[in-house]
C-alpha positions as CSV (number, residue, x, y, z in Angstrom):
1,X,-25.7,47.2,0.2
2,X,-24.8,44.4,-1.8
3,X,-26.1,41.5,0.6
4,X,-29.6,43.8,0.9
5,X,-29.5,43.8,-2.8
6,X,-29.3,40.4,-2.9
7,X,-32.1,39.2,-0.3
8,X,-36.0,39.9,-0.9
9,X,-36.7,40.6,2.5
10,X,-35.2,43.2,5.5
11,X,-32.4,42.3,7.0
12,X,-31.3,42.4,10.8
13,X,-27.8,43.4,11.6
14,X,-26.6,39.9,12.6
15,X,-28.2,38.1,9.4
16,X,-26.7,41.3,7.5
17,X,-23.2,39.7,9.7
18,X,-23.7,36.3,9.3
19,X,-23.4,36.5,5.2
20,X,-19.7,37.7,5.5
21,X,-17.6,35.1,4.2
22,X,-14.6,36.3,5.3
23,X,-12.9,39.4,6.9
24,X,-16.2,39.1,9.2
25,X,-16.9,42.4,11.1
26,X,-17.8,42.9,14.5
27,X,-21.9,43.0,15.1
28,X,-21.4,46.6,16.7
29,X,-19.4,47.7,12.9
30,X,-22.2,46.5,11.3
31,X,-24.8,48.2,13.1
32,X,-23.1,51.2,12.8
33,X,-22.2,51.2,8.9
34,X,-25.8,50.2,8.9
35,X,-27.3,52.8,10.8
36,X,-24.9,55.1,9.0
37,X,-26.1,54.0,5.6
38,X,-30.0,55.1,7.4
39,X,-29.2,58.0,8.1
40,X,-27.8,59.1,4.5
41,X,-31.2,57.7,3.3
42,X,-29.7,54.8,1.8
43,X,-31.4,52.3,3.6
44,X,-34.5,52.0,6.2
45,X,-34.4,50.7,9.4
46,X,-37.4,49.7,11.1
47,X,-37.9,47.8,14.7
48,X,-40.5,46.3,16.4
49,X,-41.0,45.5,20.3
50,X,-39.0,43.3,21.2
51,X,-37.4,42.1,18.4
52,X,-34.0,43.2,16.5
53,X,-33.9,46.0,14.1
54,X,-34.1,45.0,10.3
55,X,-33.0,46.9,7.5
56,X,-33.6,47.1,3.4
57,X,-32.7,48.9,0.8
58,X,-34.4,52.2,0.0
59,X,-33.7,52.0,-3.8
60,X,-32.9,49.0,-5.7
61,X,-29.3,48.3,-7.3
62,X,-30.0,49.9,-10.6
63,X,-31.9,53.2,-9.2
64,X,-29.2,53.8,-7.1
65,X,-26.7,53.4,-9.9
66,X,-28.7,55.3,-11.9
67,X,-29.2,57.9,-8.8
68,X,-25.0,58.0,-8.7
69,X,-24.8,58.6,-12.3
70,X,-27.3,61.7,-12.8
71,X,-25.4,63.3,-9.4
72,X,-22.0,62.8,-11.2
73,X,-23.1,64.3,-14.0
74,X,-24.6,67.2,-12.2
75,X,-21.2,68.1,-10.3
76,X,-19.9,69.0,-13.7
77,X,-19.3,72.1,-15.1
78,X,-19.3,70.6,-18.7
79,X,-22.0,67.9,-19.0
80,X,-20.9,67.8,-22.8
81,X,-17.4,66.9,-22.0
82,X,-19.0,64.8,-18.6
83,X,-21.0,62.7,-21.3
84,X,-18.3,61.7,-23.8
85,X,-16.0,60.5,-21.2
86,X,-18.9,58.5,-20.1
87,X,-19.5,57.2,-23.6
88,X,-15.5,56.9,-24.2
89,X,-15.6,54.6,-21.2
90,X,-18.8,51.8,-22.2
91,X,-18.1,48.5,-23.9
92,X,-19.3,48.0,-27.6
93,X,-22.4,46.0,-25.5
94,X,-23.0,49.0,-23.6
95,X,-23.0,51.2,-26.0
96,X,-25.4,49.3,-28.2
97,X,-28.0,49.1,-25.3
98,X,-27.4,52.9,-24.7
99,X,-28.4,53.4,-28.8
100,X,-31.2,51.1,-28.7
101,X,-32.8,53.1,-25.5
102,X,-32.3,56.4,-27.2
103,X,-34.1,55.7,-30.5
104,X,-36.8,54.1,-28.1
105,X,-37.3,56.8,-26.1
106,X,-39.4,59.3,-28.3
């Protein structure tokens, strides 16, 4: 996801390969994790005649962090308890930025 992330256009599999810098998987690993990632929804895949397969991101980076977030909170039982931990865990930064988009949400 990260080198989709990081590219404005769809990837194919061997570009997707080719950005690897080191511990370089096989093409057929990467078509696979890729095709993997389609089928979870996580990414598209589209292929014209002819031509290789390219892929892209269904969400950008910060829906799908965002997306990871609201399901972790979700899977608790105690979104009170869920919530401070979260808030227990954020840098001074973070929580200022948190602050800030809470008063400026009304």
């Amino acid at each position: 996801m990260h080198f989709l992330w990081n590219v404005d256009r769809p990837l194919t599999a061997r570009q997707v390969q080719q950005l690897f810098n080191v511990d370089v998987p096989v093409l057929t690993t990467v078509i696979t994790v890729l095709d993997r990632m389609v089928a979870k929804g996580r990414l598209t895949r589209a292929a014209e005649s002819g031509k290789a397969a390219t892929y892209q991101p269904v969400q950008s980076r910060v829906e799908q962090a965002t997306r990871s977030l609201t399901e972790a909170l979700a899977m608790s039982a105690d979104r009170q308890t869920a919530l401070m931990h979260l808030a227990g865990s954020l840098t001074p930064e973070d929580l200022k930025l948190l602050r800030d988009a809470l008063d400026n949400s009304d």
